[in-house]
Structure formats: C-alpha cells, structure tokens
N, C-alpha and C positions, 0 to 999 in steps of 0.2 A: 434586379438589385433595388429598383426604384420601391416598390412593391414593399421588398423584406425591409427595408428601411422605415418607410409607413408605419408597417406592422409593427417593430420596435418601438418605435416612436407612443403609439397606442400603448403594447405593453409599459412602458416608462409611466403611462400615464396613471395605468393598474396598479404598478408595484408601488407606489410612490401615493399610493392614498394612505393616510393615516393609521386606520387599525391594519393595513398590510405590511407596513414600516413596521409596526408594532410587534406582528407575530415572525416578521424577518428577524429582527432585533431578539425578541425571544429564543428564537431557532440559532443565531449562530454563537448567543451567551450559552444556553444550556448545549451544545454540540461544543464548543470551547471546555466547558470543565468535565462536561464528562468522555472528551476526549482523551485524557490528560490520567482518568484511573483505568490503570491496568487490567485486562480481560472485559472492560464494559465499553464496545464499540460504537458507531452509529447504529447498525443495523440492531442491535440490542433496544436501543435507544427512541428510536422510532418506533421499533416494535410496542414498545412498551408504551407510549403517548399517543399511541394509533387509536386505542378506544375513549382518549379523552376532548378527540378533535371531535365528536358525530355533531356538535352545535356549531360549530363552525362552517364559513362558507367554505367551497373547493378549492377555492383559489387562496384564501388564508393558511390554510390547513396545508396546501402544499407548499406555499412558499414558507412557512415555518418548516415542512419537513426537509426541504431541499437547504435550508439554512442549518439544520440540523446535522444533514449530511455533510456540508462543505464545512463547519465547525469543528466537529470529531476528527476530521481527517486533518486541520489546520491545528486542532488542539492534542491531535496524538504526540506532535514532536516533543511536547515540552517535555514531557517523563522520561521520556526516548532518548532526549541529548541529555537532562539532569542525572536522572538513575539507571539509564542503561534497559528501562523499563517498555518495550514499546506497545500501547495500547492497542493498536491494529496491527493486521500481518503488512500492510502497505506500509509502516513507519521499521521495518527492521531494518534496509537501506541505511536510513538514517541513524540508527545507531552505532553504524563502523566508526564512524569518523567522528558523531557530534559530539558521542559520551565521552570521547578522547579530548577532543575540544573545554569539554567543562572541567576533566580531572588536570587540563593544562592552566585552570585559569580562565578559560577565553569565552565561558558560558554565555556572558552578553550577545557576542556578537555570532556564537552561531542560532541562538535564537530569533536575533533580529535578521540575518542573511534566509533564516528558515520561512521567519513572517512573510517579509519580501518578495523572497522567492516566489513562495505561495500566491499571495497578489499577485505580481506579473503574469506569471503560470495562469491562475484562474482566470484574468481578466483578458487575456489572448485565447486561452480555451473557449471562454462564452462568444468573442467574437470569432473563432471560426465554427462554431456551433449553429451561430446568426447565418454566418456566410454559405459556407460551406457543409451542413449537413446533407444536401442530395449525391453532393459528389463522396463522400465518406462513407455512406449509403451501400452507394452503389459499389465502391471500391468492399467494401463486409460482405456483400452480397454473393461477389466470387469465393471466399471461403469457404471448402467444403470440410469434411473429415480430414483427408489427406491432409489438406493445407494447414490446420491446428495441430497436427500432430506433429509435423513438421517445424511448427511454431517455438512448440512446448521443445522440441528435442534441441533446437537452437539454445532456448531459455536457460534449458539443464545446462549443455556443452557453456556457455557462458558464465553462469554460476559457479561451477564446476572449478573452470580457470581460473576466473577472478577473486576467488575467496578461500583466505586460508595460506599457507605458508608454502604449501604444495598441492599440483592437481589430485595425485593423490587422496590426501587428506578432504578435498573439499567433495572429489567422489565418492567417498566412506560415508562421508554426512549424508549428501545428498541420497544415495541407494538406505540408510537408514530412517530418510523423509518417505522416498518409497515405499519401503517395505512397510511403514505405517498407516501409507496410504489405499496398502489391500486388508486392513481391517475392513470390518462392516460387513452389509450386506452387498452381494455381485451385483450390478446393475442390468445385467445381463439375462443371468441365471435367476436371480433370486435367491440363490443359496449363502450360505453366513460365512463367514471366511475371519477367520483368526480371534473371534470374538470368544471361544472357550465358555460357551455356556451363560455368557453375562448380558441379558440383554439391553442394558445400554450402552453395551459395544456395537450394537447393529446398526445402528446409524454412525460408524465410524467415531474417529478420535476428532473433538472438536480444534480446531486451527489455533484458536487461541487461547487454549488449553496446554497445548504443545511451547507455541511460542515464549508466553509467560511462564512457563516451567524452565523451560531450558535458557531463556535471557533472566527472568529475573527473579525466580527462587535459585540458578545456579548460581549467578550471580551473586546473591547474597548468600549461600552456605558457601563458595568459595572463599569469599573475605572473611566471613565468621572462622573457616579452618585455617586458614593462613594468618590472620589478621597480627599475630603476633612475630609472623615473619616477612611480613613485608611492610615495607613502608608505608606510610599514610600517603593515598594517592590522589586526593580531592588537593589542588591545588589552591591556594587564594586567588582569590578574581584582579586578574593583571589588564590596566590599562583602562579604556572606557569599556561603558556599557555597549556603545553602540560602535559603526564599522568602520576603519582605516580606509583610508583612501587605498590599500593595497588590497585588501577584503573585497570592497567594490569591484575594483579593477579583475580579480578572480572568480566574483560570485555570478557578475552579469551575462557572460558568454556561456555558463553554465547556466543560468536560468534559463536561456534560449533555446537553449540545446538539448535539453530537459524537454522542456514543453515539445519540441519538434517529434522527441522519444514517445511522451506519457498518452498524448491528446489522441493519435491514430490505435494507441492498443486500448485505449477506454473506449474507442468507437469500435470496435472489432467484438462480438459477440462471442464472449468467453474469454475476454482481453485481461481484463481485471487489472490491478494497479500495482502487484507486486514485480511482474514482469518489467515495466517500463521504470522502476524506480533501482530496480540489479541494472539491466541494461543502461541507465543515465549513469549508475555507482561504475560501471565499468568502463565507458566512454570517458568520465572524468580521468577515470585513473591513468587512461592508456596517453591523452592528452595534453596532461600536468605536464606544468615546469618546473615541478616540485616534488618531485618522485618521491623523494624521501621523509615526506611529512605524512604520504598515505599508510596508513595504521596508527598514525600517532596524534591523528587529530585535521585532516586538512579542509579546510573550507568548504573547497569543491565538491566534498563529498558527503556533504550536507545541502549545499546550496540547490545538487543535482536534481539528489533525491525526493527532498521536499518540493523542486516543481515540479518534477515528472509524475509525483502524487497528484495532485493538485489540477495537470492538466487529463491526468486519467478519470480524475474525480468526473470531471467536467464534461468531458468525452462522450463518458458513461448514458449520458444524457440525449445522444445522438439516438443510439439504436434503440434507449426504451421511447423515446418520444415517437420516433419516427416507424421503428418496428413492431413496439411493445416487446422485445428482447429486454430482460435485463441482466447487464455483466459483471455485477456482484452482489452479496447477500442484502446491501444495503436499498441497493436498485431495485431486487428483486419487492425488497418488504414497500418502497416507494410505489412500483406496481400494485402490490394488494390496495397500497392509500387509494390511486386513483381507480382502482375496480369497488373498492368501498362506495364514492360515491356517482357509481354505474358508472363510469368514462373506459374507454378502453385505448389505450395508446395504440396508435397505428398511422398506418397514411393518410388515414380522413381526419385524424385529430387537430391537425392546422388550420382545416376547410370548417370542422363542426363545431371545436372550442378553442377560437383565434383568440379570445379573451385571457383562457387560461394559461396557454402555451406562453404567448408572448410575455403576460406578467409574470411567469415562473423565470423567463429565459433573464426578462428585464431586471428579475428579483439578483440572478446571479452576480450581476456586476453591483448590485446597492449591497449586497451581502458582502460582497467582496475589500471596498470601503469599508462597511462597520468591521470584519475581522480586522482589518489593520489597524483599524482607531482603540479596537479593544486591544487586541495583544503588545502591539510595542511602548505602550507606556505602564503594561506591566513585565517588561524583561526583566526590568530590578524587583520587583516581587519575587518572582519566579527565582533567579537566579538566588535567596535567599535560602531557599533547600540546601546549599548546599554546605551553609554551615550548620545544621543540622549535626550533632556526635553522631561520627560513623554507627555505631552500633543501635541508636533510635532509628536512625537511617531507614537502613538494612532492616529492624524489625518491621517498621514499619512497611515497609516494600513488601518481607510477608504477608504480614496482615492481608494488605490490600489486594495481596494478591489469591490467597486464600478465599477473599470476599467475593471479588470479581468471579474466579472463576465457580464460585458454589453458587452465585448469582444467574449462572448461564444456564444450567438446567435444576437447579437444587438439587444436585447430586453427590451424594457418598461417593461413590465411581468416579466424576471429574476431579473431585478433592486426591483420593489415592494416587489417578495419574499425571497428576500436578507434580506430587509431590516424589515421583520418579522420572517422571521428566525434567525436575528437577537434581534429583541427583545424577542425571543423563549428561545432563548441561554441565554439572561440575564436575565432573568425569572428564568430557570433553576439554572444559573448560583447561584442565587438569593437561591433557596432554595436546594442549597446542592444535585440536578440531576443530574449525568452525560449525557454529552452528545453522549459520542462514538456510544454507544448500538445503538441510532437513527438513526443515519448514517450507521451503522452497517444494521438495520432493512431497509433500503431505499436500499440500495446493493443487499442486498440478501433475503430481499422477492418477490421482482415479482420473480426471480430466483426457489426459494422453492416455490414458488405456481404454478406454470408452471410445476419444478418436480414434485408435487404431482400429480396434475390431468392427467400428462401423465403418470403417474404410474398408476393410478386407470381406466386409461383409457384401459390400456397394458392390466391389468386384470379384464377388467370388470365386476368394480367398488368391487372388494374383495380386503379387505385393509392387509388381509395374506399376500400381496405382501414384506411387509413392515417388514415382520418379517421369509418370507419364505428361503430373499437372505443372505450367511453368513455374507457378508461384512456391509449391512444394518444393521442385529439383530445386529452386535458389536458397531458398532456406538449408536443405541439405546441404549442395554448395558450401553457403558461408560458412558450418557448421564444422567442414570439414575442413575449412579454410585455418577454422579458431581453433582448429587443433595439431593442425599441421605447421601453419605457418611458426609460431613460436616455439616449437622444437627445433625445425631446419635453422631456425633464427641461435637460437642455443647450441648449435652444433656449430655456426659456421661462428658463434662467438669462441668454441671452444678451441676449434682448430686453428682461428688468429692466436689463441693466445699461446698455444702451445708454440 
C-alpha cells in the first residue's frame, strides 16, 4: 500500500507539469464536444488525432488520449438527455429517463445529476484502479468462454425484462439486435452471412449506425409524422438549473451503486460499458420509491446510468494496462496509441514505464476536476437547445446525424442503413417497441456466439460445460431467477386479487 501510494504520489507529480495539464485540458475539451455529435464517438476521435500526436512525448499524448476518452463518454449525455440523441451506445441507458426529464422541464438538473454522477463515478473508479487492480486481475483471469457467455445471457434476460411495456415486446427488439448481429463475416468460418452480395456489409452493421438511426432519425421522422397530432412535448424549463435537495437525496445512493455495477464489468475483458449502465437502469428501477415516475422521466435513471458509464469507462483501464486487453473500441485504439510509441501494456508495464503509468493514472483524477469545472457552468448553455422551433430541431438532428454517420466509414451503404434503421425506429417507435434490447442484441451477440462455440469447442461439443464452471451455473441461476421470480410474483398478485 505504502509503495502504490509513493508511486501516486510521483504520478501526481507527472500529470501536474505544465504542458501535461495542457494536453489533459485539451483532451477532456475536445472529448466534451465531440461527445455530444451524434455517431462521432471517442474511439472515432482518437482514432483520428492519433497521427497528429507522433511530436509529442508518450506520456502527453496519452494523457490527452485518456482525457479524450473520459470526455466523450462525460459529453455523450448531453445530446442524450436534450434530443433523445445518444452519441455512444454506452449513453442509450441514459436516454429512458433524461430525454423524459428535459421534455418535463427538469433539463438543468438531469444534466447536472449526470456531470456529478460522472465525477463520483470516475473518481472512486481511479481510486480502486490505484488500489485494487491486482485483485480485479486476477478475479478476470477466471473468466473463460463458458463464463462470458453466461454473462451476455444474464445481460439479454435483464434487458429483455426491464425495458419496454412488456417482456414480450422487449424480446422482439432484442432477437431483432440479434438477428442483425449475424450479418458480416462468420468469425469462425470465414464465410459471409447476410450481406447479400454488398461488400461493406462484411464487416457487419456499424453499432452506431444502428443506434443513431433507430433513437434519433426515428425519433425525428416520428414527430415530423405526428407533429400535427400531438402536442408539443418540450416543456419550459421548471425551477432551477441546478438540484433539489430531493434530487440529491435520490441521485447519491444511486451513484454508488452504479459505480459498485460499472467499475468490475469495465475490468472484465469483453465487459464494455453498455452492460453495467442497463444493469444500474434496472437496479434503479426495481429499488425506486417512485415507481411511477420511471418512463416519465426519473432521476435515478439518469443518475444510475451515467455513473455505471463513467466507472466502466475507468475499469477499462485495469485490463489494458495490466493485461494489454482492451474492453472496448475506444481502449482497443488507446492500445494501438501506446504500441505507436513501442510500449506494450502488460505486467512489466508498472516495473518498465512507472513514469507513464502512474501519470496517466494521476491524469484520471486532474481530468476528472476539469470535466466538472467545464460542464456545470455550462448546463444553462446546454439546456438552451431546447428552445430551438421543434422543427429546426428535428432538422437539425438529421443533419447531424446524417454527417456522423457518413463520417464513420464515407459510406453510400451506412447512409442507406441509417436511414432504415431509421424508419425501423419509427415503426417501433409507432407500436410501443423498445428499442434499446436491439442495440443491446447487435453488441453482444456476435460476442455470445463466438463465446458459446468456443466453449463447446473447449469441450468438445458437451454443453455440461456451461453448468460445470461455478461462476457460470450462478449466472444461469440469477438468470433464471429474473425470469421466474416476477411471473410467480404476478400470479400469486393475481390470485390475491381475485
């Protein structure tokens, strides 16, 4: 303990020079606004300013990318709660609850419960990252096949439940995320699977291609066909910008509990951040004392999801430093940064570049401060979209969304299935479907099909595998738990009432 403190202490020393503040500050402004356009993520983002760092030292260069990354992910909520827009797939979460929140009025304050959140979240995530990455380690280390796949099936069964008006409905989305996610090429095989001759369908249907289509061109051709029959639904902004002492009282127990969600599945190799952010949205809801505010805007289910983001973000950080695993697209391009200038993340990284490590780690929490200082004294900026005429609105949301995703690959092909995923979305939208599950299903099925069959593979083809390892049977277990119990619960309410 004495040791990792030292060694902090040293990094504090690193992060905290002059031109490292400089490119920190750089890295969490530009991850802030271009968090915030739709289909242009982190990982895009760094990708893109990876070949303007080569004059830069390692240690600059990374602690701007790592501010980069904690930026995006800190600046996806605001589009997210404003327009229903979420810039990453780890901000959909947040859009059950926040965009409901800003069409009530209350837009101040789920942005500033979001900022917050975030902060907490991050800055408990870098301190068990300092503490505790050998033992988080080594707890990833037991996951095999069996065990992710077991993971993912909990994921779905949870999804599945918690979203949408019925289970039903939320399994229709979900096997429609699926079915999308055996496009491409087999990983297996090699062979091309649903692509129909196009070859930029061989590398699959881009994630956020999908999500931006179905959240927020459905989103806007919904209003545009309705607009004359329903009411104007952006409320004026009620009360202050910032949070009620009742706010606080609901957001705080939820940040914590969030983090306790986000931080182990971003340490978990193939964890990623969408998981622990449905999983915090559904721990909220089961929780509430307020049952009847979820759908229509409740705190908690912004406060959740934006820290279980935030502590997966951070997580993330465990297994590429320590493994050279990285657990999402973002991580993965942060790995290319540090093989850029010959470093290789692993267990000798701490022993051979104590310098770097520790002022990246140091960087997390100085980054963590500036996000906060930058975004809540612009909530009332922010919050000013939204008197925007619905209809510049909405165009605008096109646009940007149109841009974003022809941005991602300059593709004719992502533009077309935008804009059918978009009428996907208003279709759904149309008959009371959620959408999350499907996005959900496009993530993490090739994922869970890849783990199954290398699990069946491990033991050829005895599916005991799946119930041999303990950490697997539990997941089943719970699995089975989330599906059984609230029917037998719903019978034995039925039979009371009768």
């Amino acid at each position: 303990m004495g040791a990792t403190f030292h060694s902090l202490l040293h990094g504090f020393e690193v992060a905290l020079l002059p031109m490292n503040l400089l490119w920190g500050a750089i890295g969490v402004t530009l991850g802030t606004f271009v968090g915030v356009l739709p289909g242009v993520g982190p990982a895009l983002t760094v990708a893109m300013l990876l070949p303007l760092t080569v004059k830069l030292s390692p240690v600059g260069a990374l602690i701007m990318f790592a501010g980069i990354y904690y930026g995006a992910m800190f600046g996806g909520s605001t589009t997210t709660i404003l327009l229903n827009t979420p810039g990453e797939s780890a901000s959909i979460a947040t859009a059950l609850e926040g965009n409901k929140m800003a069409k009530r009025g209350r837009a101040g304050p789920a942005l500033a419960t979001s900022a917050i959140g975030s902060f907490v979240a991050g800055t408990i995530a870098t301190l068990l990252v300092t503490l505790l990455a050998p033992m988080v380690v080594e707890i990833a280390l037991k996951f095999g096949p069996a065990e992710y796949f077991a993971l993912m099936v909990f994921a779905f069964t949870t999804v599945s439940a918690v979203l949408g008006a019925s289970t039903v409905r939320g399994l229709t989305s979900l096997f429609v995320g699926l079915l999308l996610g055996l496009v491409g090429i087999d990983s297996q095989t090699g062979q091309p699977r649903f692509a129909f001759g196009v070859p930029e369908m061989l590398d699959g249907i881009d994630v956020v291609v999908l999500a931006v289509g179905l959240f927020a061109v459905g989103e806007a051709l919904y209003v545009g066909a309705y607009a004359s029959r329903i009411p104007e639904v952006m409320d004026k902004l009620t009360g202050s910008l910032w949070m009620s002492k009742s706010d606080w009282k609901r957001s705080w127990p939820a940040w914590l509990r969030a983090t306790a969600i986000g931080f182990p599945f971003g340490s978990i190799p193939a964890g990623g951040a969408e998981i622990p952010t449905f999983l915090s949205y559904a721990v909220e809801k089961k929780l509430t004392r307020f049952p009847e505010e979820f759908g229509h805007g409740a705190i908690e289910g912004v406060a959740g999801p934006e820290a279980a983001n935030n502590a997966s973000v951070t997580g993330a950080l465990v297994p590429l430093l320590t493994l050279g695993i990285p657990t999402s697209a973002t991580a993965a391009i942060l790995l290319a940064a540090f093989q850029n200038y010959g470093i290789q993340p692993g267990p000798m990284l701490f022993q051979m570049q104590s310098d770097l490590v520790w002022g990246l780690i140091a960087s997390l929490y100085v980054g963590n401060v500036m996000l906060l200082i930058l975004n809540l004294p612009m909530i009332g900026i922010w919050v000013k979209v939204l008197t925007i005429p619905q209809p510049l609105l909405y165009g605008g949301i096109l646009v940007f969304a149109t841009l974003g995703a022809y941005s991602l690959h300059e593709s004719v092909v992502d533009l077309a299935t935008l804009y059918v995923f978009g009428l996907l979305g208003f279709a759904m939208r149309r008959w009371d479907i959620p959408v999350a599950p499907a996005v959900i299903g496009l993530i993490l099925g090739p994922l869970a099909e890849t783990q199954f069959r290398r699990a069946l593979s491990i033991s050829e083809g005895d599916p005991s595998v799946f119930y041999q390892h303990p950490i697997s049977a539990t997941l089943f277990a719970l699995t089975v738990l989330l599906i059984v119990v609230p029917w037998v619960v719903r019978r034995v309410q039925r039979a009371r009432a009768r």
